[in-house]
C-alpha positions as CSV (number, residue, x, y, z in Angstrom):
1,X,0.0,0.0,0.0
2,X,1.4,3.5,-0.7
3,X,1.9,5.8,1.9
4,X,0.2,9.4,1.7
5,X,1.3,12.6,2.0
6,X,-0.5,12.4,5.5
7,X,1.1,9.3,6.7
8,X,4.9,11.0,5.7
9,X,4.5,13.7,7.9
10,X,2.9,11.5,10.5
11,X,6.2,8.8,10.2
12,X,8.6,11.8,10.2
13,X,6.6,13.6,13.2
14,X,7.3,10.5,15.9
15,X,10.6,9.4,14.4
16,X,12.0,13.3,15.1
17,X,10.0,13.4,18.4
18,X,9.7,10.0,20.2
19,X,12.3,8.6,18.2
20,X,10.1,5.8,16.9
21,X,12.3,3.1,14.9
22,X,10.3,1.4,11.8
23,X,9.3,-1.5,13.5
24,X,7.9,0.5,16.3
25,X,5.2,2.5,13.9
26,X,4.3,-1.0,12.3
27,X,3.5,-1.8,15.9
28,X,1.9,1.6,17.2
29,X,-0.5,1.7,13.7
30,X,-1.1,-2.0,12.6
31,X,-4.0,-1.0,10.6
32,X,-2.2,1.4,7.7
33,X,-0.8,-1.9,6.1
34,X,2.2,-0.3,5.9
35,X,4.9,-2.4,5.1
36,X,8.5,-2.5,7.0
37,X,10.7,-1.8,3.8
38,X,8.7,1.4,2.6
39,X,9.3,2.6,6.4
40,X,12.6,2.1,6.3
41,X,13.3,3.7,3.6
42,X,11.7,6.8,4.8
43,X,13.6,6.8,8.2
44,X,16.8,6.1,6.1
45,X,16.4,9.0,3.4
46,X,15.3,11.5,6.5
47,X,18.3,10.3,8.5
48,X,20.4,11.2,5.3
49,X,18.8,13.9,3.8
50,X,16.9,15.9,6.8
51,X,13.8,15.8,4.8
52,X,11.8,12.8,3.1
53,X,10.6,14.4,0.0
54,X,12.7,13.8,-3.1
55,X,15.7,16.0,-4.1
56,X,16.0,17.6,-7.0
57,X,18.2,16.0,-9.6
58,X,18.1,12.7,-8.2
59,X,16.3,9.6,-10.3
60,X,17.2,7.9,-14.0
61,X,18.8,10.5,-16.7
62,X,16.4,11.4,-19.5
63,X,17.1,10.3,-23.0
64,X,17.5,13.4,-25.5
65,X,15.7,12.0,-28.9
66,X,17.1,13.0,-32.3
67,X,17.1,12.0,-35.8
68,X,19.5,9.1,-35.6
69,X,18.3,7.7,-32.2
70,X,18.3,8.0,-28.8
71,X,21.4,9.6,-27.2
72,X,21.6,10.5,-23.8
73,X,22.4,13.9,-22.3
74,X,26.0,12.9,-21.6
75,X,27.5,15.2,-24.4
76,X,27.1,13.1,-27.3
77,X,24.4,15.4,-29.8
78,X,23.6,13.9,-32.9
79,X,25.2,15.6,-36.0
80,X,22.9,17.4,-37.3
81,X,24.0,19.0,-41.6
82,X,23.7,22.6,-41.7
83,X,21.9,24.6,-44.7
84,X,24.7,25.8,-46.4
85,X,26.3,22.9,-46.5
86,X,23.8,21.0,-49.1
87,X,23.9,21.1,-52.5
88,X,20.6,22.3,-54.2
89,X,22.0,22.2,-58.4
């Protein structure tokens, strides 16, 4: 089951202030269905980070598209011909 916005701030309120462990919130709320991986994670990345949402940046690279393919934003750009280049006679 995902965990809401409302349950974050809930699982970041008692870990901050009655230092509650993951195992402790599964016991303290059995009926969220939360499970003892997705809270561990959250303790983990708050532990880390200071804050559980997402930073910026962070995640899989995106793919740049062009006419020969994909090519990722590394530095490699497709080559692309300019108009003066080509031949129109």
């Amino acid at each position: 089951m995902k965990i809401s916005q409302e349950d974050v701030i809930l699982i970041k309120n008692l870990y901050l202030s009655k230092q509650y462990g993951a195992r402790r919130l599964l016991g303290e709320l059995p009926d969220k269905g939360w499970k003892l991986g997705s809270i561990d994670s959250l303790l983990n990345r708050s532990h880390k980070t200071g804050t559980i949402v997402p930073l910026p940046g962070s995640g899989r690279p995106r793919l740049s598209r062009s006419s020969e393919g994909p090519c990722p934003q590394s530095g490699r750009q497709a080559k692309k011909a300019s108009v003066s280049s080509l031949d129109f006679a």
